[in-house]
KOLMI-623180 format. One line per field, with one value per residue: x, y, z of N, C-alpha, C, O in turn. Coordinates in nm, 4 decimals. Each point is the difference from the previous one (the first is absolute). Example, Ala and Ser with C-alpha at 12.3 -4.5 7.8 and 13.67 -1.06 7.14 Angstrom:
BEGIN
n_east = 1.3190:-0.1386
n_north = -0.5690:0.1069
n_up = 0.7800:-0.1385
ca_east = -0.0890:0.0820
ca_north = 0.1190:0.1190
ca_up = 0.0000:0.0060
c_east = 0.0900:-0.0770
c_north = 0.1200:0.1090
c_up = 0.0000:0.0730
o_east = 0.1036:0.0509
o_north = -0.0019:0.1108
o_up = 0.0665:0.0169
# end
This chain:
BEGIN
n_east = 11.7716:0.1393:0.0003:-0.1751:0.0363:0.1097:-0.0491:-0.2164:-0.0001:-0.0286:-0.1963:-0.0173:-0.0776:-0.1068:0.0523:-0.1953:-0.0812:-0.1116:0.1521:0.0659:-0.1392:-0.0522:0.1646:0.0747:-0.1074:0.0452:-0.0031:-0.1433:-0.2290:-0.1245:-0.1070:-0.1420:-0.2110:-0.0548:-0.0768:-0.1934:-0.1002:-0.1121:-0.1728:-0.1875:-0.1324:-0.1186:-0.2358:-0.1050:-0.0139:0.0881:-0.1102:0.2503:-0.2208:0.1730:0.1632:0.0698:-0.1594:-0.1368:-0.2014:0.0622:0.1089:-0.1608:0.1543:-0.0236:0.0777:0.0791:0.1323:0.1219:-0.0633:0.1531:0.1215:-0.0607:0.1901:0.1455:-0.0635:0.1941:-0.1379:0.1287:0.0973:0.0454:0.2035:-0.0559:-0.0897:0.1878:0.0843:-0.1344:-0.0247:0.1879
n_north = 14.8300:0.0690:0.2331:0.1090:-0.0490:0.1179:0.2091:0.0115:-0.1131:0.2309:-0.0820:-0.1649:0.2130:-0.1467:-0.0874:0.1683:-0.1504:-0.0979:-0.1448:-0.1381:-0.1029:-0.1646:-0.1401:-0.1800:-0.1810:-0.1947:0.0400:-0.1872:-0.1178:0.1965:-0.0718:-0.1949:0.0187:0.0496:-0.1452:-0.0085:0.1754:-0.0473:-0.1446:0.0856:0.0623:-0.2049:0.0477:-0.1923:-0.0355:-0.0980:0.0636:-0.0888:-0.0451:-0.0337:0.0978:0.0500:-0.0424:0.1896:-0.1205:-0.1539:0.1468:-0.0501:0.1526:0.1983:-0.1952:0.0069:0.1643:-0.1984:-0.1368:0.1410:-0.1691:-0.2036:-0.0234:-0.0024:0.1738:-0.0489:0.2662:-0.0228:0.1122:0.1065:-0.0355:-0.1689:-0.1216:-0.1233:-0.0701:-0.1872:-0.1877:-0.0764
n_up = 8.1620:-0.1735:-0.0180:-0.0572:-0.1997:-0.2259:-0.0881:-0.1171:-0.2580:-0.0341:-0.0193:-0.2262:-0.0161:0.1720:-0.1705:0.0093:-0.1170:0.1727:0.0693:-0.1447:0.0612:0.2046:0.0310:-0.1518:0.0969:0.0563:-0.2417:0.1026:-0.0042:0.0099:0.1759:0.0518:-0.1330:0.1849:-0.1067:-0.1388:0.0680:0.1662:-0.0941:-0.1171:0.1830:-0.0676:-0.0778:-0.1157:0.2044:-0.0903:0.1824:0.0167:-0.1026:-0.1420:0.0511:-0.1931:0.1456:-0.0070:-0.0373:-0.1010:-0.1955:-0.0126:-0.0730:-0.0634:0.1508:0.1781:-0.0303:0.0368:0.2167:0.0911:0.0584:0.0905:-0.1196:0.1867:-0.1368:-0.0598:0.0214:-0.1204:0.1945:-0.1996:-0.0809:-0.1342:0.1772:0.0823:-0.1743:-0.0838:0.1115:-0.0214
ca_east = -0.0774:0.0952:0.0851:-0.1151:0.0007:0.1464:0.0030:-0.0917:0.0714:0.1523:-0.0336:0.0054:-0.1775:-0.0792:-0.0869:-0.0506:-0.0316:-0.1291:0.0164:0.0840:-0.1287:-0.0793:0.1413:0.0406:-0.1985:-0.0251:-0.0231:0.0955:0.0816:0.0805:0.1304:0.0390:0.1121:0.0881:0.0866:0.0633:0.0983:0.1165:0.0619:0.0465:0.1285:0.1399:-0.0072:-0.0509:0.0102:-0.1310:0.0753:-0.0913:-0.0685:-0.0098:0.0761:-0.0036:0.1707:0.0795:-0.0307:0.1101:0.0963:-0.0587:-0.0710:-0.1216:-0.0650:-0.1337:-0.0929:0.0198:-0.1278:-0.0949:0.0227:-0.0188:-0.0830:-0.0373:0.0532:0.0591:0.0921:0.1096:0.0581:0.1169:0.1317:-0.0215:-0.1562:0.0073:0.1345:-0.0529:-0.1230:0.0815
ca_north = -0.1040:-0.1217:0.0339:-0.0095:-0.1550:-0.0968:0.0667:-0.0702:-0.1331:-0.0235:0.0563:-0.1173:-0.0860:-0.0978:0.0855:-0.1359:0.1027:0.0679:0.0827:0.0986:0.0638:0.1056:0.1220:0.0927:0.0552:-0.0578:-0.1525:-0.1034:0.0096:0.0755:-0.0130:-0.0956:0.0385:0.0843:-0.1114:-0.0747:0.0574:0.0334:-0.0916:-0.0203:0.1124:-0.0592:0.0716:-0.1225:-0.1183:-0.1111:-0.1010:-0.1597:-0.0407:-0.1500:-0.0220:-0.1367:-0.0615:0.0499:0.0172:-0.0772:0.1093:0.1525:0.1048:0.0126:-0.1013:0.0023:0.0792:-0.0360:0.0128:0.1121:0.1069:-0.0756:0.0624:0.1681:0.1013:0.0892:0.0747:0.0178:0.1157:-0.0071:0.0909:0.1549:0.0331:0.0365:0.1175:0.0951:0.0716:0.1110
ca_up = 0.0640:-0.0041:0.0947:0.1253:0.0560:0.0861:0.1590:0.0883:0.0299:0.0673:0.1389:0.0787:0.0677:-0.0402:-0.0524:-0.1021:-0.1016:0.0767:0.0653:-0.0772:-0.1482:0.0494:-0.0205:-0.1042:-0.0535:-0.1135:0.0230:0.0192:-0.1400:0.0135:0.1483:-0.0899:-0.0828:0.0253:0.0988:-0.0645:-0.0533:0.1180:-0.0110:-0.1002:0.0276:0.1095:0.1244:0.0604:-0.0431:0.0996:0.0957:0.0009:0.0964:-0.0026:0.0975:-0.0635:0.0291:0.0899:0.1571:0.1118:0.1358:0.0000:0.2173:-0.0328:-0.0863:0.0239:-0.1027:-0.1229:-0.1210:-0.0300:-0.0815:-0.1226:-0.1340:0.0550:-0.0371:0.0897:-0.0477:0.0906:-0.0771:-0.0652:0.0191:-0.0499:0.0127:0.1221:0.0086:-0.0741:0.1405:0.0715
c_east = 0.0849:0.0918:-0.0521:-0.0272:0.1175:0.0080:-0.0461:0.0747:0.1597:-0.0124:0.0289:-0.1259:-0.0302:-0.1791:-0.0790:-0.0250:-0.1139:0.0761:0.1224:-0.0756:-0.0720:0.1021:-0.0331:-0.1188:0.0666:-0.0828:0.0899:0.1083:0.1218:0.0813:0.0570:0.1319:0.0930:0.0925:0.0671:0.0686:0.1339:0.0774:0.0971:0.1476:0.1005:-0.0022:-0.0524:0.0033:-0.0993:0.0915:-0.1054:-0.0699:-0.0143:0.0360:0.0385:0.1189:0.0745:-0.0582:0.0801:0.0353:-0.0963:-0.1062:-0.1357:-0.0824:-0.1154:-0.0994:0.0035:-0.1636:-0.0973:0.1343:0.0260:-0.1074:-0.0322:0.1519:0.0807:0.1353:0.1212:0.0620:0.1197:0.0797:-0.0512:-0.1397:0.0636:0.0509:-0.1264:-0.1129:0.0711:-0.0795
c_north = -0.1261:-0.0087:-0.0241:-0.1592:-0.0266:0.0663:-0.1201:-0.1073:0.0125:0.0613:-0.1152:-0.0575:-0.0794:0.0840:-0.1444:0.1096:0.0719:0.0978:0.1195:0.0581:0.1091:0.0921:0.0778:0.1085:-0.0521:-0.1690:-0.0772:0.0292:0.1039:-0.0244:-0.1297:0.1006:0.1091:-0.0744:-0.0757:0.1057:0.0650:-0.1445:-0.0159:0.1528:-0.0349:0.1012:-0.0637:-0.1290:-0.1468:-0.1505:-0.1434:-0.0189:-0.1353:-0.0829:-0.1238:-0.1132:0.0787:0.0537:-0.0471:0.0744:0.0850:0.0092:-0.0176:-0.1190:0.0073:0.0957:-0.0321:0.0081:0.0667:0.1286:-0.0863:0.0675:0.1691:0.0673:0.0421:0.0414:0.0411:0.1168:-0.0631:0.1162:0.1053:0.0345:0.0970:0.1259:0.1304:0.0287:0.0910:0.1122
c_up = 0.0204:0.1033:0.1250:0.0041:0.0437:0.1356:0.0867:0.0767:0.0336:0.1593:0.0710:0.0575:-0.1315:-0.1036:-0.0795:-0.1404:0.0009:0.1023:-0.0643:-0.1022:0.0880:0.0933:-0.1000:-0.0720:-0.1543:-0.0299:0.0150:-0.1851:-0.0003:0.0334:-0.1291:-0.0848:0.0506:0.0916:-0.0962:-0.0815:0.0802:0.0049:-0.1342:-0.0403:0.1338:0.1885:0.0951:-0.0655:0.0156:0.0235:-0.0502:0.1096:0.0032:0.0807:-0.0532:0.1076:0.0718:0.1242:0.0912:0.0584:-0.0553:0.1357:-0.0858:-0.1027:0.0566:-0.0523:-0.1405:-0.0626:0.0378:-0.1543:-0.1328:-0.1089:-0.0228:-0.0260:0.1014:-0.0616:0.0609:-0.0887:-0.0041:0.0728:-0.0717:-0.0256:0.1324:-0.0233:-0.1276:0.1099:0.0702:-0.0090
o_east = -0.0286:0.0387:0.0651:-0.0315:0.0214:0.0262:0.0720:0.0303:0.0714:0.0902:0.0212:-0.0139:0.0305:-0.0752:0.0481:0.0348:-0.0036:-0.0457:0.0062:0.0552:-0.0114:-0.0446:-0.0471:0.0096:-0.0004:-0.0269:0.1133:0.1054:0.1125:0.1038:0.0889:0.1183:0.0793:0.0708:0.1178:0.0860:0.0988:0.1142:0.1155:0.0892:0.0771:0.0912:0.0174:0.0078:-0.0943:0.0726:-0.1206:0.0613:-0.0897:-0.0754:-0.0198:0.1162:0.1051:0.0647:0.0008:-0.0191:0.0840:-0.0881:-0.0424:-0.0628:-0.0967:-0.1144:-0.0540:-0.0347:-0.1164:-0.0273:0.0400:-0.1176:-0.0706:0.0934:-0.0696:0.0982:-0.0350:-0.0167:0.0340:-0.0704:0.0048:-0.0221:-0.0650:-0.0228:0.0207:-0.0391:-0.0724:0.0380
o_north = -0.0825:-0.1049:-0.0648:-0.0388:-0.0577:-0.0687:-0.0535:-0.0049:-0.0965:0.0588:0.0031:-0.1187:0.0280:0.0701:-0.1095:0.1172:0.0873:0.1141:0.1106:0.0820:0.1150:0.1126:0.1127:0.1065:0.0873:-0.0749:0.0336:0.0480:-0.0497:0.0190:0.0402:0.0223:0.0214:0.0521:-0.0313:-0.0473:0.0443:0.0030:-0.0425:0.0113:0.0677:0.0093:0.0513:-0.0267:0.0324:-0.0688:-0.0126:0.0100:-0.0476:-0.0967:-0.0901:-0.0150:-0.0488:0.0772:0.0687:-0.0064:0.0880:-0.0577:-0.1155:0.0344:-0.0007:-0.0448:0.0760:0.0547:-0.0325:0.1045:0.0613:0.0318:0.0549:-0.0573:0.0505:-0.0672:0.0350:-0.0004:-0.0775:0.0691:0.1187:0.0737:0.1031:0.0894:0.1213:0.1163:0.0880:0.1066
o_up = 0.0868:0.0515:0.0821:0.1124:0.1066:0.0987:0.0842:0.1192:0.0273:0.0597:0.1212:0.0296:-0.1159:0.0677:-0.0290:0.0150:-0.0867:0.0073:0.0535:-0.0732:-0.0425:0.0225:0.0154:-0.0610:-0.0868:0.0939:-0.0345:-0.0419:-0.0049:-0.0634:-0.0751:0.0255:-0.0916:0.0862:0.0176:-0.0743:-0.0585:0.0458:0.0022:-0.0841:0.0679:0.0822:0.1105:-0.1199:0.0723:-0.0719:-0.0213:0.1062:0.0695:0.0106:0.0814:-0.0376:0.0416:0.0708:0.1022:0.1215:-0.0190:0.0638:-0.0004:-0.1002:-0.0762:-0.0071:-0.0804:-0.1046:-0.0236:-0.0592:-0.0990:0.0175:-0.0846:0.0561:0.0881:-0.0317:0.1127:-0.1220:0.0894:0.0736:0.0320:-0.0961:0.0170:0.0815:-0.0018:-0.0099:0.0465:0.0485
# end
C-alpha cells in the first residue's frame, strides 16, 4: 500500500489527502501516516510553504496564500528510483 502512494506522488500530479485516500480506498489518516513514514524513510519530503522574504523572485508568489499553512510533499532521489 506504501509503494502504491510513492507510485502515486512520483507521477508529479498535484493530489489533496481526500483525493489520495479515495485512490487508495483508504482513510485520510492512513494516507497522514504513510506519508509521514515515507518521510521519515527519506522517500518524501515536505516543502516550506512560508514563503518567509522570498516571494520577490519566486515564479509562483502569487499562490503563496492559497498554499500558506498547507502540506506539500515532494519525492526525494530516492522516493523516485524505489516507484520504478
Amino acid at each position: 500500500m506504501i509503494l502504491e502512494l510513492l507510485k502515486l506522488l512520483a507521477v508529479g500530479s498535484s493530489y489533496t489527502l481526500t483525493s489520495l485516500a479515495e485512490a487508495l480506498d483508504v482513510s485520510e489518516a492512513l494516507v497522514e501516516q504513510m506519508l509521514t513514514d515515507l518521510e521519515r524513510g527519506g522517500y518524501v519530503s515536505t516543502a516550506d510553504t512560508s514563503c518567509a522574504g522570498q516571494c520577490a523572485g519566486c515564479p509562483s508568489s502569487g499562490l503563496c496564500a492559497l498554499l500558506h499553512g498547507k502540506r506539500i510533499w515532494t519525492v526525494t532521489a530516492k522516493g523516485l528510483q524505489a516507484a520504478r
